[in-house]
VOTORTI-509363 format. One record per residue (C-alpha): x, y, z; residue number from 1. Coordinates in nm, 2 decimals, always signed. Example, Ala and Ser with C-alpha at 12.3 -4.5 7.8 and 13.67 -1.06 7.14 Angstrom:
BEGIN
<px = +1.23; py = -0.45; pz = +0.78; pakol = 1> $
<px = +1.37; py = -0.11; pz = +0.71; pakol = 2> $
This chain:
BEGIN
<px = -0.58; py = -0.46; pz = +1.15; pakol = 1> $
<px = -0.89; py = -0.26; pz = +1.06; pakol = 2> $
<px = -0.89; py = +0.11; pz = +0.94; pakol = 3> $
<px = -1.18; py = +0.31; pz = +1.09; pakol = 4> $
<px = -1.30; py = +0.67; pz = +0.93; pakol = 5> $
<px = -1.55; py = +0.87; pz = +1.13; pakol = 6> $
<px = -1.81; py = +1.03; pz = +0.95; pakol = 7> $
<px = -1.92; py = +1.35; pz = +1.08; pakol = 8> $
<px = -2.17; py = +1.53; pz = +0.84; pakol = 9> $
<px = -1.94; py = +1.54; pz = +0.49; pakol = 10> $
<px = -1.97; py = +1.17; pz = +0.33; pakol = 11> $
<px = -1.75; py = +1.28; pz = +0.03; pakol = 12> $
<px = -1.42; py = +1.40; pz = +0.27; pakol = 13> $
<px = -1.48; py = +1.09; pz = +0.49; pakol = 14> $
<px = -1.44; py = +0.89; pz = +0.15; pakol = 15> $
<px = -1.18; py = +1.09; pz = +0.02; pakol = 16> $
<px = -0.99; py = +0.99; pz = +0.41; pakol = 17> $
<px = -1.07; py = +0.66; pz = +0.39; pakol = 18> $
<px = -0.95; py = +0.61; pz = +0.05; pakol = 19> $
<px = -0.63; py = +0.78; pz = +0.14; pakol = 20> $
<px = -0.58; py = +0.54; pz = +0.49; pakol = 21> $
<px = -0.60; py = +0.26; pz = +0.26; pakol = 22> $
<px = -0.34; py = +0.38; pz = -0.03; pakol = 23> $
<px = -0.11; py = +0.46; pz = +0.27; pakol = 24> $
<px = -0.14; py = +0.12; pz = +0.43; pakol = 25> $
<px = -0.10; py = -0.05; pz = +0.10; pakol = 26> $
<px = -0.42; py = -0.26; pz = +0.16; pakol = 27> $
<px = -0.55; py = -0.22; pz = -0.20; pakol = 28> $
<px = -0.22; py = -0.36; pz = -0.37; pakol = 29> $
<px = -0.18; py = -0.65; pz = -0.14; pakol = 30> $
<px = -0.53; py = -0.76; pz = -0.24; pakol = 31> $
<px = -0.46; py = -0.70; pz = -0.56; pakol = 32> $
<px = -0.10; py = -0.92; pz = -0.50; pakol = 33> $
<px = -0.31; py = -1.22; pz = -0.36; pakol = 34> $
<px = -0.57; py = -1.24; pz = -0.60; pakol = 35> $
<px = -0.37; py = -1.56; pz = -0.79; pakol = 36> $
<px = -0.10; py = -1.79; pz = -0.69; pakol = 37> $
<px = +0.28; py = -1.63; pz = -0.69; pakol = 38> $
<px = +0.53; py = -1.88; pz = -0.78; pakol = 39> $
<px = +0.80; py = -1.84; pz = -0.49; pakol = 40> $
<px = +1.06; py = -1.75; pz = -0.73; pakol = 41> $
<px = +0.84; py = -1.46; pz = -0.84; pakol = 42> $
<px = +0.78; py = -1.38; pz = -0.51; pakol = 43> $
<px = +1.16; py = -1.34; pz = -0.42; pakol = 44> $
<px = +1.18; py = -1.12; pz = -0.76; pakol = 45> $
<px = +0.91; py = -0.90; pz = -0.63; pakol = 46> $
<px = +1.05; py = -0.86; pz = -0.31; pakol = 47> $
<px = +1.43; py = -0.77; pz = -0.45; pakol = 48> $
<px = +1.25; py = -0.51; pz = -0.66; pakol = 49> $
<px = +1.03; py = -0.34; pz = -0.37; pakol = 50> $
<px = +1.35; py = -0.35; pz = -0.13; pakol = 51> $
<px = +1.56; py = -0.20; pz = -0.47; pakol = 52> $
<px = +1.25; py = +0.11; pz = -0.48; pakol = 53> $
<px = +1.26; py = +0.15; pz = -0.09; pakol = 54> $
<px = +1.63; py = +0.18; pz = -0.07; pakol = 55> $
<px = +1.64; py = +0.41; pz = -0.38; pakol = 56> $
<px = +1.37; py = +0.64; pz = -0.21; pakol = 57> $
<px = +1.54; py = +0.64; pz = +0.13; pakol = 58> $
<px = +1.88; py = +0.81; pz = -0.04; pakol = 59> $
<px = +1.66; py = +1.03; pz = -0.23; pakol = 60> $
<px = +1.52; py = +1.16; pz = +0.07; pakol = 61> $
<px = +1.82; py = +1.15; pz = +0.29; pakol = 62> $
<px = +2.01; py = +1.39; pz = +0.09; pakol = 63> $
């Protein structure tokens, strides 16, 4: 997986772009995640909670 921003002329919107592909793909808080060991009983934790905040956001959305 690699996220590629073309720069034509304006450095500062390229940035801006690139900045916003990796927010959207999640890269910086996976990084972030995988900086120390996560005990696997944390790790199930955390994964209950993200499902819990996806679900939530998908019937906020749907209505």
């Amino acid at each position: 997986m690699s996220i590629e921003v073309r720069v034509s002329g304006d450095l500062e919107k390229a940035l801006r772009l690139l900045k916003r592909k990796v927010q959207r793909e999640g890269l910086h808080r996976e990084l972030k995640r995988r900086r120390f060991y996560e005990k696997p009983s944390i790790r199930k934790k955390r994964k209950r909670a993200e499902a819990a905040r996806r679900k939530l956001k998908l019937m906020r959305f749907s209505i």
